[in-house]
BALOBA-1460 file (C-alpha; in Angstrom, 3 decimals):
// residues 103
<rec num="1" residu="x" x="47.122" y="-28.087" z="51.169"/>
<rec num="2" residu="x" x="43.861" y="-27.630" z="51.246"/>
<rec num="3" residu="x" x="43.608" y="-23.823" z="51.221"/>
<rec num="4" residu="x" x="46.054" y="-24.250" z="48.491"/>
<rec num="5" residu="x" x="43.645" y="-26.236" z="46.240"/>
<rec num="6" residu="x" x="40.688" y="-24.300" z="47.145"/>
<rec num="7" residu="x" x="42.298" y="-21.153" z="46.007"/>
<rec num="8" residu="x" x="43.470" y="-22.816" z="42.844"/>
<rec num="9" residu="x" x="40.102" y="-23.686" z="42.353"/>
<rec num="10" residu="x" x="39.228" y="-20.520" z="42.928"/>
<rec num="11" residu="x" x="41.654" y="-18.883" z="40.372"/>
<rec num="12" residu="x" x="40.539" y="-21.763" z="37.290"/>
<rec num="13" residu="x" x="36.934" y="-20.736" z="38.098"/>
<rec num="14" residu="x" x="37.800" y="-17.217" z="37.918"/>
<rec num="15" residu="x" x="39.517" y="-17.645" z="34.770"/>
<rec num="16" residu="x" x="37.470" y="-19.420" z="33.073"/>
<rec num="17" residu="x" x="34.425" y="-16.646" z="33.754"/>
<rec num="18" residu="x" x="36.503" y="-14.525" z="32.603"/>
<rec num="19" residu="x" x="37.623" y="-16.200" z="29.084"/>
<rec num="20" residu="x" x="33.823" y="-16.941" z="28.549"/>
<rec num="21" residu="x" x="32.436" y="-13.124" z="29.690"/>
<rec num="22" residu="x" x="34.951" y="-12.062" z="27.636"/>
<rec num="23" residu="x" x="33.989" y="-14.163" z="24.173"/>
<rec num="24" residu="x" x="30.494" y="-13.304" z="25.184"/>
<rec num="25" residu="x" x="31.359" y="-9.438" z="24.905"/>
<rec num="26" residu="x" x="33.121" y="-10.105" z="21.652"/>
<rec num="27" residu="x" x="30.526" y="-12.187" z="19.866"/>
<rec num="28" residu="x" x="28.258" y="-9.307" z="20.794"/>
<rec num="29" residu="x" x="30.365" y="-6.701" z="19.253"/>
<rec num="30" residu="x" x="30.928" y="-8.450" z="16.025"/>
<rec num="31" residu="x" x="26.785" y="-9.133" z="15.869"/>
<rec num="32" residu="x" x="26.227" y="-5.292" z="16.755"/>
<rec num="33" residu="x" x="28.128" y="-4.503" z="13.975"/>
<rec num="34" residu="x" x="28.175" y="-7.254" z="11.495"/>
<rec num="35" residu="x" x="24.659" y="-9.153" z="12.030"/>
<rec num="36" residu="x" x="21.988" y="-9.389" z="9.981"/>
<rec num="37" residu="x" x="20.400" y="-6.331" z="12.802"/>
<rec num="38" residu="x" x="23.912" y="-4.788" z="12.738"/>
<rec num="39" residu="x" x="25.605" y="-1.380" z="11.955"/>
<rec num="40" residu="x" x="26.626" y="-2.129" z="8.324"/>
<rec num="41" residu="x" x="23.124" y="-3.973" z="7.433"/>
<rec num="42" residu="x" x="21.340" y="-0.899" z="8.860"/>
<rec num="43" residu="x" x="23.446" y="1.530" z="6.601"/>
<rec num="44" residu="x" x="23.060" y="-0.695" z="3.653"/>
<rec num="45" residu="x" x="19.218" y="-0.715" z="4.350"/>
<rec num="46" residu="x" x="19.340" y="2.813" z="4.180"/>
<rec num="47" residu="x" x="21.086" y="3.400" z="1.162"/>
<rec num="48" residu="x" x="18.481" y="0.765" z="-0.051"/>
<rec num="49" residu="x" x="15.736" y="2.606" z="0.782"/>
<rec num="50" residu="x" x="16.765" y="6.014" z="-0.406"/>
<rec num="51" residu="x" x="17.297" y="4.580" z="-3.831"/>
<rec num="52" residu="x" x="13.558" y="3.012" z="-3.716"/>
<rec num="53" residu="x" x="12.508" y="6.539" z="-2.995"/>
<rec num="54" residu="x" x="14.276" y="7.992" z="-5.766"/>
<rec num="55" residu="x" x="12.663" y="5.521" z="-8.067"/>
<rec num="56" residu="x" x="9.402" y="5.596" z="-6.769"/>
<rec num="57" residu="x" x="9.138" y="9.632" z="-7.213"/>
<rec num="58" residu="x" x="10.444" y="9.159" z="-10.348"/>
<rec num="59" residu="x" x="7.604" y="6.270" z="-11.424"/>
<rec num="60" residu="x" x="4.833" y="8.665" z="-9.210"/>
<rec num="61" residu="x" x="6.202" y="11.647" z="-11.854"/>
<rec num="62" residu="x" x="6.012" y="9.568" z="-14.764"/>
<rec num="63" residu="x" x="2.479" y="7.693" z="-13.907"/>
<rec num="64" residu="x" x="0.995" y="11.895" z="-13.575"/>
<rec num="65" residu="x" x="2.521" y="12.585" z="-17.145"/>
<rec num="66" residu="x" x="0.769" y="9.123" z="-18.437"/>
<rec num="67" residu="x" x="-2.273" y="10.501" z="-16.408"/>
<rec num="68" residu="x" x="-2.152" y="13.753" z="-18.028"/>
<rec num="69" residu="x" x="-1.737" y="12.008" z="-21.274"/>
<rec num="70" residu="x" x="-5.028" y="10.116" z="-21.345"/>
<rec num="71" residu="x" x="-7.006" y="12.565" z="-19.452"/>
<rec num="72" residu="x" x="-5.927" y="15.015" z="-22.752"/>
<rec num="73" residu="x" x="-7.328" y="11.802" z="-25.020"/>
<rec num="74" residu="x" x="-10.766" y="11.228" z="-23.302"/>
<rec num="75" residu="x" x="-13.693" y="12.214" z="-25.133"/>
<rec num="76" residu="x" x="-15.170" y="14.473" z="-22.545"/>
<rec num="77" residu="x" x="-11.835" y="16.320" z="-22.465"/>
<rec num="78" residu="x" x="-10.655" y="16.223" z="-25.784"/>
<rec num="79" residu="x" x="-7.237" y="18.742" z="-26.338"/>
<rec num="80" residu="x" x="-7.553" y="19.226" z="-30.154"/>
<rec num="81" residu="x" x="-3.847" y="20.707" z="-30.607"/>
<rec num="82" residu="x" x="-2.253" y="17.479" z="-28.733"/>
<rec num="83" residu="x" x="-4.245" y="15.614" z="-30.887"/>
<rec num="84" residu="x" x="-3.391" y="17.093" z="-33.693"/>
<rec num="85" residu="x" x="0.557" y="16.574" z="-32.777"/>
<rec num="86" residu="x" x="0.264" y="12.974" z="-32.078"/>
<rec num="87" residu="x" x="-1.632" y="12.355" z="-35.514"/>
<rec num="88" residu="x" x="1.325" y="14.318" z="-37.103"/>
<rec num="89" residu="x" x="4.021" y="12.327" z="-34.955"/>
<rec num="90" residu="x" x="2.224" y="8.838" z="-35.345"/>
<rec num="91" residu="x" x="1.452" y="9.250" z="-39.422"/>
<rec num="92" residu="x" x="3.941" y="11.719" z="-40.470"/>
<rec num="93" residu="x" x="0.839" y="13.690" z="-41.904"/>
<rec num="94" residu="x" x="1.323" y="17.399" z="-42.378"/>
<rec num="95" residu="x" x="-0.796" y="19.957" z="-43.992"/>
<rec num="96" residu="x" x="0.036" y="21.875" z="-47.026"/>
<rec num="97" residu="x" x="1.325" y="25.187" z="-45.841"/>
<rec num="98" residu="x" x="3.741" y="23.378" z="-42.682"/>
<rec num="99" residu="x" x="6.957" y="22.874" z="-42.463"/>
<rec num="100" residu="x" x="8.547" y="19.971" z="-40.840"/>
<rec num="101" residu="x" x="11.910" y="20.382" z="-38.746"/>
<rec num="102" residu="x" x="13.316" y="17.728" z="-37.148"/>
<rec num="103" residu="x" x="15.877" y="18.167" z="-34.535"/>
């Protein structure tokens, strides 16, 4: 009876490591790949941060043509001719002999 018991004892014990190693190793799966560190957040991250690099080279393109802009409109560095188009583009002012196409 006794070996009988022991051994049952045994098998419960067993059993029950078993169930509980087992949802261990599943909680752990699902948290690789669904957890807030997990496969899915990582590729979502990713995707995240490759359309924050596309927008950022496109702000870092359009801050050099701003910067290009001004630097044409500084005294020291005056361009006459783009001067001259954004007087004609602001004011609508053109001189006698031009001819104004608009597309």
């Amino acid at each position: 009876m006794i070996n009988k018991s022991l051994a049952f004892k045994n098998k419960i014990t067993l059993l029950f490591l078993l169930m509980l190693s087992l949802f261990i190793f599943i909680y752990l799966i699902y948290f690789l790949i669904n957890g807030d560190r997990g496969i899915i957040s990582y590729y979502k991250l990713k995707n995240k941060n490759y359309e924050y690099t596309i927008q950022l080279s496109k702000l870092i393109s359009d801050n050099k043509i701003l910067a290009d802009r001004i630097t044409r409109l500084q005294p020291n560095t005056l361009d006459l001719d783009y001067l001259d188009e954004k007087i004609k583009e602001k004011t609508g002012h053109l001189y006698n002999n031009e001819l104004l196409i608009i597309f």
